[in-house]
N, C-alpha and C positions, 0 to 999 in steps of 0.2 A: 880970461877968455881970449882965443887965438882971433887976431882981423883976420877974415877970408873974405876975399874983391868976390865981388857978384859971380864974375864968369867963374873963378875956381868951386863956387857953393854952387852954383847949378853943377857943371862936372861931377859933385861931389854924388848931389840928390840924383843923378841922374846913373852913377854907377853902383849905387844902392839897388834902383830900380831895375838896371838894364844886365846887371852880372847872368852872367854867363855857366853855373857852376849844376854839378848834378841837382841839387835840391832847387825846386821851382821857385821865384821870388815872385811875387805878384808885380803887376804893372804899375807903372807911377801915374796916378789922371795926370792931365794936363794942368790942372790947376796948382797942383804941389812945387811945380817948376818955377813959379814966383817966389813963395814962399823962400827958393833956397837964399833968398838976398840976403835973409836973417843970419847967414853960416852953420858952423856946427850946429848949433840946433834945430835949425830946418832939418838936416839930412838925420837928426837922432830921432825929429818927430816920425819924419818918413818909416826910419828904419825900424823904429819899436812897431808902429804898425804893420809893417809888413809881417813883423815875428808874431801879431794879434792875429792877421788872418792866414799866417802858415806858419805853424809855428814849430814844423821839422825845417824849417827853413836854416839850415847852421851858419850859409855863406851871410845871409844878413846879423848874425851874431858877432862875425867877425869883425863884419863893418862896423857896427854899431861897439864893440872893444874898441878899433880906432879911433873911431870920434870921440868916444870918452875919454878914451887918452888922452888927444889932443887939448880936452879942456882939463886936463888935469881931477875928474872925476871917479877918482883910485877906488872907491865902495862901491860904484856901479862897475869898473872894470872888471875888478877881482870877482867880481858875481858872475859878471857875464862869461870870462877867462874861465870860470870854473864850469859853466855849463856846457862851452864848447867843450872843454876835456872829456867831460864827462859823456857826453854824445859822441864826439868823434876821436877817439883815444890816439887815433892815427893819423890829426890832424896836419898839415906839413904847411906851415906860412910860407917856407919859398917857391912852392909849389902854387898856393893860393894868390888868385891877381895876376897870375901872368898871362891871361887873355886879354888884358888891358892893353891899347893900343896904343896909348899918349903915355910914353914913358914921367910924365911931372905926376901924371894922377897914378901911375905904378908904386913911385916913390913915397908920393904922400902916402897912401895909404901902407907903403911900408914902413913910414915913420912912426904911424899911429902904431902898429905892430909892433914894433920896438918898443913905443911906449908904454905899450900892454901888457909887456912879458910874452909875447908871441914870436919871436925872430925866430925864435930856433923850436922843431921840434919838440914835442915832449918826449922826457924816455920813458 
């Protein structure tokens, strides 16, 4: 499992919550923002719930492929990886995230992408 400093895992739970993307994400309480101390699995607890109460939500699917990546959780990725296809066949990862403001949290999250099999397109 990856170390993540407190301030990077709130950033993290926080752009779960706060993205910006056509499909609505619901809002994070305020209480969840402690929790991210935990790391990646604070922001996967966030993120699975979010996709419990909106669950055309696809930009929290990506996210949550991310963080699975990041921890090396290839049977949860590959699932999730296949449901974005399957929902959004026209998904474009270079496209996605780039409303993010703080180019470190653009990256990570394009590292977890990478690590998903998400950088590129699907044909």
């Amino acid at each position: 499992m990856h170390n993540l400093s407190r301030r990077n895992a709130v950033r993290l739970v926080l752009l779960v919550a706060a993205s910006s993307f056509a499909t609505p994400t619901p809002p994070v309480a305020a209480e969840s923002v402690p929790l991210a101390i935990k790391g990646y699995d604070a922001a996967i607890e966030q993120t699975e719930l979010n996709l419990r109460q909106t669950a055309g939500a696809n930009s929290s699917r990506v996210l949550l492929a991310a963080a699975y990546a990041q921890q090396n959780r290839t049977g949860d990725v590959a699932r999730i990886v296949t449901e974005i296809r399957r929902i959004d066949p026209t998904f474009d990862p270079q496209e996605f995230g780039t409303k993010f403001l703080n180019a470190v949290d653009l990256e990570r999250l394009r590292d977890g992408l990478r690590k998903a099999g998400l950088s590129q397109p699907h044909p």
